[in-house]
DSSP file (Angstrom, degrees, kcal/mol; ACC not computed):
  #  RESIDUE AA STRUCTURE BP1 BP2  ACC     N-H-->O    O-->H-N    N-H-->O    O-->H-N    TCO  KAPPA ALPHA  PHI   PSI    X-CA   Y-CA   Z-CA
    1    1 A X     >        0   0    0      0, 0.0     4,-1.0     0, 0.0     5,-0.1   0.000 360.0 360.0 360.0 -35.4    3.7   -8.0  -10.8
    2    2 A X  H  >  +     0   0    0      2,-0.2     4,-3.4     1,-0.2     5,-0.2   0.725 360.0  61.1 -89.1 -15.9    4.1   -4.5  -10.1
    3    3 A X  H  > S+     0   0    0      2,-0.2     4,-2.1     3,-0.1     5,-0.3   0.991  99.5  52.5 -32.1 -87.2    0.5   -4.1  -10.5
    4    4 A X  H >> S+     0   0    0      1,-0.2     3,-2.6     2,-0.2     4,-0.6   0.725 115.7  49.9 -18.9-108.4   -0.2   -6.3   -7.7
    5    5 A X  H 3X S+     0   0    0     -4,-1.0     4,-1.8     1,-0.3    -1,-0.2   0.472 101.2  47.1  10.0 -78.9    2.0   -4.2   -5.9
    6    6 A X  H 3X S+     0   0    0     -4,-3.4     4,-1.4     1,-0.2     3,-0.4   0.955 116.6  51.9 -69.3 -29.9    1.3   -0.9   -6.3
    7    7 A X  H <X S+     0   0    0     -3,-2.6     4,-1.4    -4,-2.1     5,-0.3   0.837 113.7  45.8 -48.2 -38.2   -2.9   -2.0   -5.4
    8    8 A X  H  X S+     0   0    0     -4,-0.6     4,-1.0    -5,-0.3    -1,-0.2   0.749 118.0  42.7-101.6 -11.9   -1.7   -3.8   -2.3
    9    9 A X  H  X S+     0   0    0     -4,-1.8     4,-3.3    -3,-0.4    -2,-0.2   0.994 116.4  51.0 -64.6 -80.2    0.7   -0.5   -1.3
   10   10 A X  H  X S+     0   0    0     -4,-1.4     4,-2.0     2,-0.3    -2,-0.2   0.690 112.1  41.1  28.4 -93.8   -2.0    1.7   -2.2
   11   11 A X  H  X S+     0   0    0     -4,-1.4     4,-1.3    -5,-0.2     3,-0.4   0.962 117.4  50.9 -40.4 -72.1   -4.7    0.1   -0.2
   12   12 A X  H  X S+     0   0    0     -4,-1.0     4,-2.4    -5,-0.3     5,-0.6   0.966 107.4  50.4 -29.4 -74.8   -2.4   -0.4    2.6
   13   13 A X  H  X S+     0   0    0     -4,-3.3     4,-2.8    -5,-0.2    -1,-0.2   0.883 117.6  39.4 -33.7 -55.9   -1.3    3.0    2.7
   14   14 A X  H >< S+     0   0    0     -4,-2.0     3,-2.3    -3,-0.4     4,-0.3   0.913 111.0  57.6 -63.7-101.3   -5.1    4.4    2.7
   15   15 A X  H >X S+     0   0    0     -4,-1.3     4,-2.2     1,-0.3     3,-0.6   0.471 110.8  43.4 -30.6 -51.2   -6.5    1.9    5.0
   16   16 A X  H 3X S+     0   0    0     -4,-2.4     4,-3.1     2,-0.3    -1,-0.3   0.917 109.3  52.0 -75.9 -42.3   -4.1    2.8    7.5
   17   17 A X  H << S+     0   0    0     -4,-2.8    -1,-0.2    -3,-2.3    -2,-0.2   0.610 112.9  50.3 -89.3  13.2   -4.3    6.4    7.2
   18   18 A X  H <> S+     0   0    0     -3,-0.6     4,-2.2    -4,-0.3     3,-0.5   0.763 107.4  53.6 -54.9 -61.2   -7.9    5.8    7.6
   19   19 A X  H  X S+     0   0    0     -4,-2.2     4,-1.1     1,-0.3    -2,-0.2   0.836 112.7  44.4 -40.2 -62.1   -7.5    3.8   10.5
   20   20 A X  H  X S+     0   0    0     -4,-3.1     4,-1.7     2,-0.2    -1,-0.3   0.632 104.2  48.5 -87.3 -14.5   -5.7    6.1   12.0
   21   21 A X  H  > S+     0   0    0     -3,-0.5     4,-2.9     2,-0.2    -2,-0.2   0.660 110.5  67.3 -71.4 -22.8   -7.0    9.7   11.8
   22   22 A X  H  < S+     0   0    0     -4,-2.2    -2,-0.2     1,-0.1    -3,-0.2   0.880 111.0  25.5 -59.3 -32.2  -10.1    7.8   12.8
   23   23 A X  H  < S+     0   0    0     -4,-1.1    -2,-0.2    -5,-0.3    -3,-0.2   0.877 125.8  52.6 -94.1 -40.4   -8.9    6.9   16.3
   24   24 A X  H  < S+     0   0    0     -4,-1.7     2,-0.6     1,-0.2    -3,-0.1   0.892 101.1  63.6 -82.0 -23.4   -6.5    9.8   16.5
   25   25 A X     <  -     0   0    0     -4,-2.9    -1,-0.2     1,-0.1     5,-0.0  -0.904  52.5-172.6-111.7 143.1   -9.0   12.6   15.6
   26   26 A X        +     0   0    0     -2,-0.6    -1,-0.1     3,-0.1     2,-0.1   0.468  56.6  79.8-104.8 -27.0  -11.7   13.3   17.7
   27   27 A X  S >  S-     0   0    0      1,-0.1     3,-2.1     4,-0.0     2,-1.0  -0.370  92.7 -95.0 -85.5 160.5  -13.7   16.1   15.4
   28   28 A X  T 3> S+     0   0    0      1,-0.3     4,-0.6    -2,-0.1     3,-0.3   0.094 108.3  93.3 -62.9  30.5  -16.1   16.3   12.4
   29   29 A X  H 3> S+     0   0    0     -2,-1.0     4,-0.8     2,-0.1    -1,-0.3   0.445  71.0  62.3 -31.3 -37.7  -12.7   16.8   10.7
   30   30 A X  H <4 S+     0   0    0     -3,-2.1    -1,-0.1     1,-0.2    -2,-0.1  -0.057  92.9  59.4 -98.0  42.5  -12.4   13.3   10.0
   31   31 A X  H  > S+     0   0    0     -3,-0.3     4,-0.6     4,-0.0    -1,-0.2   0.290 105.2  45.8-109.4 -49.6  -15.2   13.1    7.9
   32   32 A X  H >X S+     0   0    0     -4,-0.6     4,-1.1     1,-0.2     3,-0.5   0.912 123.3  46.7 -60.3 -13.5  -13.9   16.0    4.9
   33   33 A X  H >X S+     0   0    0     -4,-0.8     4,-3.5     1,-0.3     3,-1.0   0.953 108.3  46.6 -90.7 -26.2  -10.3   13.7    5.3
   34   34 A X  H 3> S+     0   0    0      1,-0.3     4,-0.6     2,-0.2    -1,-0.3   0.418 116.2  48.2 -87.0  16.6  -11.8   10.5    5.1
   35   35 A X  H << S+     0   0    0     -4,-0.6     4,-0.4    -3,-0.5    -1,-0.3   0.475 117.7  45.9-121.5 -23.3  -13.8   12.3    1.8
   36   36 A X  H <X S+     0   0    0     -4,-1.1     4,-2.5    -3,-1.0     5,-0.3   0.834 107.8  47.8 -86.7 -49.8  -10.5   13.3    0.9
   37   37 A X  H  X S+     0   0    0     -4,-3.5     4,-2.4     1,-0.2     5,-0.3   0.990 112.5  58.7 -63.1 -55.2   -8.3    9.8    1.4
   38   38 A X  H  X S+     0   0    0     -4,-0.6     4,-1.1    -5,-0.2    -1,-0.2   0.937 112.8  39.6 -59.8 -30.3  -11.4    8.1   -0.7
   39   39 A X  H  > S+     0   0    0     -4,-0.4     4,-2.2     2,-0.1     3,-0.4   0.980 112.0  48.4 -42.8 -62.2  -10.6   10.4   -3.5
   40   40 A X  H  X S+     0   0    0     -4,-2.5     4,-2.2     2,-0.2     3,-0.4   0.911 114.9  52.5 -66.2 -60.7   -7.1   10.5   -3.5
   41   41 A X  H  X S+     0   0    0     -4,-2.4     4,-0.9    -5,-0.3    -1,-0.2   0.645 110.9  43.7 -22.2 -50.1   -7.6    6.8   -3.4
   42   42 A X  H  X S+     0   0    0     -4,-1.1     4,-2.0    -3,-0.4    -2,-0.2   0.641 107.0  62.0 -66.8 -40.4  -10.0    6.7   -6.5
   43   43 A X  H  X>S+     0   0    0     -4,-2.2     4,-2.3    -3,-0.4     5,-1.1   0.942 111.8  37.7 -65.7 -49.7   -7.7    9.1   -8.2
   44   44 A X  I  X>S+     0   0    0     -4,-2.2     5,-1.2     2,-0.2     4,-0.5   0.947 113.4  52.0 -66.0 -35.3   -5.0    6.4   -8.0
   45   45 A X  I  <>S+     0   0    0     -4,-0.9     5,-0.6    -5,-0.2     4,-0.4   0.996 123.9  32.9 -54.2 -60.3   -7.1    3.3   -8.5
   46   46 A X  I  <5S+     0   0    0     -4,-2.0    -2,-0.2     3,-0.1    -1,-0.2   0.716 127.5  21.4 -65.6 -32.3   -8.4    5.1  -11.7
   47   47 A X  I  <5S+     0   0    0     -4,-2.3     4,-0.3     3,-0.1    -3,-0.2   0.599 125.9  41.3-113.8 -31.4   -6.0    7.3  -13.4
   48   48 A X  I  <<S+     0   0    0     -5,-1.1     7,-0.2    -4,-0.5    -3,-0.1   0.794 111.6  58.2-108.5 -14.2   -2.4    6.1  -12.3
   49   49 A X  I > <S+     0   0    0     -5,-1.2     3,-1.7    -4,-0.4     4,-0.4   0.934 101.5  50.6 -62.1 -56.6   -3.3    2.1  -12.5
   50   50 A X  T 3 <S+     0   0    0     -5,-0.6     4,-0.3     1,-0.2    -1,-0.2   0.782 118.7  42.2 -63.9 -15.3   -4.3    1.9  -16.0
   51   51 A X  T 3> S+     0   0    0     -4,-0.3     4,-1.5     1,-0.1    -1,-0.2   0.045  81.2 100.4-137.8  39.9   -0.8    3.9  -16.8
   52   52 A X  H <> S+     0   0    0     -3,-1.7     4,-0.6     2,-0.2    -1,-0.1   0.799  76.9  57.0 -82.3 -31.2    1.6    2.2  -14.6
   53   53 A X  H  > S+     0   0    0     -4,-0.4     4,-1.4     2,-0.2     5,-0.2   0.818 107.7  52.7 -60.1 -36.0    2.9    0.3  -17.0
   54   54 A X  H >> S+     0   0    0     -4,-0.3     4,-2.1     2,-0.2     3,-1.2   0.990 104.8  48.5 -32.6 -88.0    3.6    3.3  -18.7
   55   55 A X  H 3< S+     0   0    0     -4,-1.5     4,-0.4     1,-0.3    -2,-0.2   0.383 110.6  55.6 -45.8  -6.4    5.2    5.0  -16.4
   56   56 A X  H 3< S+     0   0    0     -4,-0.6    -1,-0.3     2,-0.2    -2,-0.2   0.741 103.5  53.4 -95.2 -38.1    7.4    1.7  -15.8
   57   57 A X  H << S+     0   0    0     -4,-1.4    -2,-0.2    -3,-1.2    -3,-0.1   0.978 102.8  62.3 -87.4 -70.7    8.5    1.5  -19.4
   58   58 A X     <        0   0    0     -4,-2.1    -1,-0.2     1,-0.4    -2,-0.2   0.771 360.0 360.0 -62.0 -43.6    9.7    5.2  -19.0
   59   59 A X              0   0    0     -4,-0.4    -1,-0.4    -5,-0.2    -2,-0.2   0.559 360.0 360.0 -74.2 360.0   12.1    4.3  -16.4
C-alpha cells in the first residue's frame, strides 16, 4: 500500500511542478528544469522504489 502511494505522490508532485513552471516560466529555462524534474523523477522511480520497503522496515 505504501507503494501505491508514494508512485501516485511522486507523479503528482512532478506533474504539477511540470505543469506549472511550464505556464509560469516564459524562457528556454524551462527546458534544463523540465530535464531536471524528469531526472529527479527517474531517480525516484528507480533507486528509492525498489527500497522503500526498506526504508519502511527501518522506521
Amino acid at each position: 500500500m505504501i507503494e501505491v502511494l508514494f508512485l501516485l505522490l511522486w507523479t503528482g508532485l512532478f506533474c504539477g511542478a511540470g505543469y506549472l513552471s511550464w505556464i509560469k516560466i516564459a524562457r528556454h529555462l524551462k527546458v534544463y528544469l523540465m530535464m531536471f524534474y524528469n531526472c529527479a523523477y527517474l531517480i525516484g522511480v528507480f533507486l528509492l522504489y525498489p527500497r522503500l520497503g526498506e526504508m519502511w522496515r527501518f522506521f
